[in-house]
C-alpha positions as CSV (number, residue, x, y, z in Angstrom):
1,X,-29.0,31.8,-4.3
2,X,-28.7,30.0,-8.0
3,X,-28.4,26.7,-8.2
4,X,-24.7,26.8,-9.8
5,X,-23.8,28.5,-5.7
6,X,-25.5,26.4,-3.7
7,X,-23.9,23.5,-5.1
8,X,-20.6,24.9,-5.0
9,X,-18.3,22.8,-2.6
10,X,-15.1,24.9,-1.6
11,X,-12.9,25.2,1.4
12,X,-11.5,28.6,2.9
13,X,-8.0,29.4,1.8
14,X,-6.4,28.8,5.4
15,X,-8.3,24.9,5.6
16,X,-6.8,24.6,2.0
17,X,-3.7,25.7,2.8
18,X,-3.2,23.4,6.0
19,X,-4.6,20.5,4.0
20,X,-2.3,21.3,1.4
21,X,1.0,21.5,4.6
22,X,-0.7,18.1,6.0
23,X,-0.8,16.3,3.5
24,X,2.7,17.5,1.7
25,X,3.9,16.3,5.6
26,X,2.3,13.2,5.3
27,X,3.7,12.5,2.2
28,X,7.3,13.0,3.6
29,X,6.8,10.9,6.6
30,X,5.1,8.2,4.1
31,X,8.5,8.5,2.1
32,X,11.0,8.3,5.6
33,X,8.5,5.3,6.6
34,X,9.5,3.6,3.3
35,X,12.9,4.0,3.6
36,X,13.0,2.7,7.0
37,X,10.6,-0.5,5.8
38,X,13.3,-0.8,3.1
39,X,16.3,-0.4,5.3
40,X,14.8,-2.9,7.3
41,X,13.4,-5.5,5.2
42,X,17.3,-5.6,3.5
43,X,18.5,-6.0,7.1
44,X,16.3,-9.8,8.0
45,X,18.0,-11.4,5.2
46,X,19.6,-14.3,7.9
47,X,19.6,-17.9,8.3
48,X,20.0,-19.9,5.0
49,X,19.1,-19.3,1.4
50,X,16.1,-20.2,1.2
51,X,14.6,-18.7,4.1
52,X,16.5,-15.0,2.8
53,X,15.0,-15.4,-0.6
54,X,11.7,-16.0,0.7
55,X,11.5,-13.7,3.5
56,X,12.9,-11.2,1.0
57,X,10.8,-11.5,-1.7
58,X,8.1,-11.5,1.1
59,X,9.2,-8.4,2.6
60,X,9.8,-6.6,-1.0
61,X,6.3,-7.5,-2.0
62,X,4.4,-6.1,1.3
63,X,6.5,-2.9,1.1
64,X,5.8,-2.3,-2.5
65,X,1.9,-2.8,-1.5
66,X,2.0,-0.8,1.2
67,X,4.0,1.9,-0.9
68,X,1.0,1.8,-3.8
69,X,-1.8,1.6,-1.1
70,X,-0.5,4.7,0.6
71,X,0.3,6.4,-2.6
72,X,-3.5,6.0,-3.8
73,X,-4.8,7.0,-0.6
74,X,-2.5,10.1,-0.6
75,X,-4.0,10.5,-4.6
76,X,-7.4,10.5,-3.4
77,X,-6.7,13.0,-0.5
78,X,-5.2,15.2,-3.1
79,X,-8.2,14.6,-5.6
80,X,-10.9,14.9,-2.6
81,X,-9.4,18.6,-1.9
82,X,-10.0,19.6,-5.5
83,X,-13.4,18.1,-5.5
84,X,-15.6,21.0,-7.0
85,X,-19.0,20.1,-4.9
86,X,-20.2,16.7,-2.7
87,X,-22.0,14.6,-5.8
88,X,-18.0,14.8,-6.5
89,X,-16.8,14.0,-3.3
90,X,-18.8,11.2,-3.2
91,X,-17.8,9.6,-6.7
92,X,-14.7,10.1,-6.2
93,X,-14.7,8.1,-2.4
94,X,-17.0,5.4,-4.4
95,X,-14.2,4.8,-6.8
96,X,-11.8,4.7,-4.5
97,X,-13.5,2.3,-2.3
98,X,-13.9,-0.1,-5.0
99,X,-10.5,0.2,-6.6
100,X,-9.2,-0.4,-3.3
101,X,-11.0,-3.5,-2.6
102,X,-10.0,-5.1,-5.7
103,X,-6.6,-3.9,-5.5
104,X,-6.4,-5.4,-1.9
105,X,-8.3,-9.1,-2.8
106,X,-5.4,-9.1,-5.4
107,X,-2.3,-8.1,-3.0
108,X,-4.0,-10.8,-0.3
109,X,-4.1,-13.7,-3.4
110,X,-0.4,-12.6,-4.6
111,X,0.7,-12.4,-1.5
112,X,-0.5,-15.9,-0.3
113,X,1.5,-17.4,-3.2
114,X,4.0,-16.0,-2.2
115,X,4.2,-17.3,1.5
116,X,3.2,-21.0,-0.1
117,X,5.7,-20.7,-2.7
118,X,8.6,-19.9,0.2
119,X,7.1,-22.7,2.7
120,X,7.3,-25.2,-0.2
121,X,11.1,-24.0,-0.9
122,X,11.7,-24.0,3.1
123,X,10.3,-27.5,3.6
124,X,12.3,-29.1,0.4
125,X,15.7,-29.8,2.5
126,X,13.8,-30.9,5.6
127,X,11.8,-33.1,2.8
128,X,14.5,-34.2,1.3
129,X,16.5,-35.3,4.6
130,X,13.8,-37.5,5.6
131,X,13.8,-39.3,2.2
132,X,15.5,-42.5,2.5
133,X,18.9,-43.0,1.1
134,X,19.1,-45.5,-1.2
């Protein structure tokens, strides 16, 4: 066996082809979770002003990252099925792991300005009842 055939890394045509139904499936459920997450997110807008615009530019933000972190996972699903051998395989899981990690340090920093910037807004009436009248 060459060298060129032993290193050749490639799945039977029925593995591909359920890969291929499993992951189309799970790209549809992926889109029917989002429009439920949206649905819902557009539904908690309650009490006062504040709190809505907060909670909904909370909610917006954690549904568009979990929209772009399932989106690249479904990406590298797709890329791992064309992978050509393992040395590929296993760049292409080492990129994703590091993109992913620096994606994810900056949702978690975004995201925590977020929540501070809507507790500062949500405390400023309570703060400002307790000021003194003058």
């Amino acid at each position: 066996m060459s060298d060129e055939g032993r290193d050749r890394f490639e799945l039977p045509k029925e593995m591909r082809s359920m890969a291929e139904a499993s992951f189309e499936q799970a790209r549809k459920a992926f889109e029917n979770f989002l429009s439920g997450a949206q649905q819902t997110a557009s539904k908690l807008e309650g009490h006062s002003e504040t709190l809505r615009s907060g909670a909904k530019d909370i909610s917006a933000k954690a549904v568009s990252f979990a929209e772009a972190n399932v989106q690249a996972s479904l990406d590298h699903a797709q890329k791992l099925m064309a992978a050509k051998d393992l040395a590929e395989v296993m760049r292409l899981h080492s990129e994703y792991v590091q993109n992913q990690m620096k994606t994810l340090a900056e949702q978690a920093s975004e995201m925590g300005q977020i929540m501070s910037r809507a507790a500062m807004d949500a405390a400023k009436p309570a703060m400002d009842a307790a000021k003194p009248q003058a």
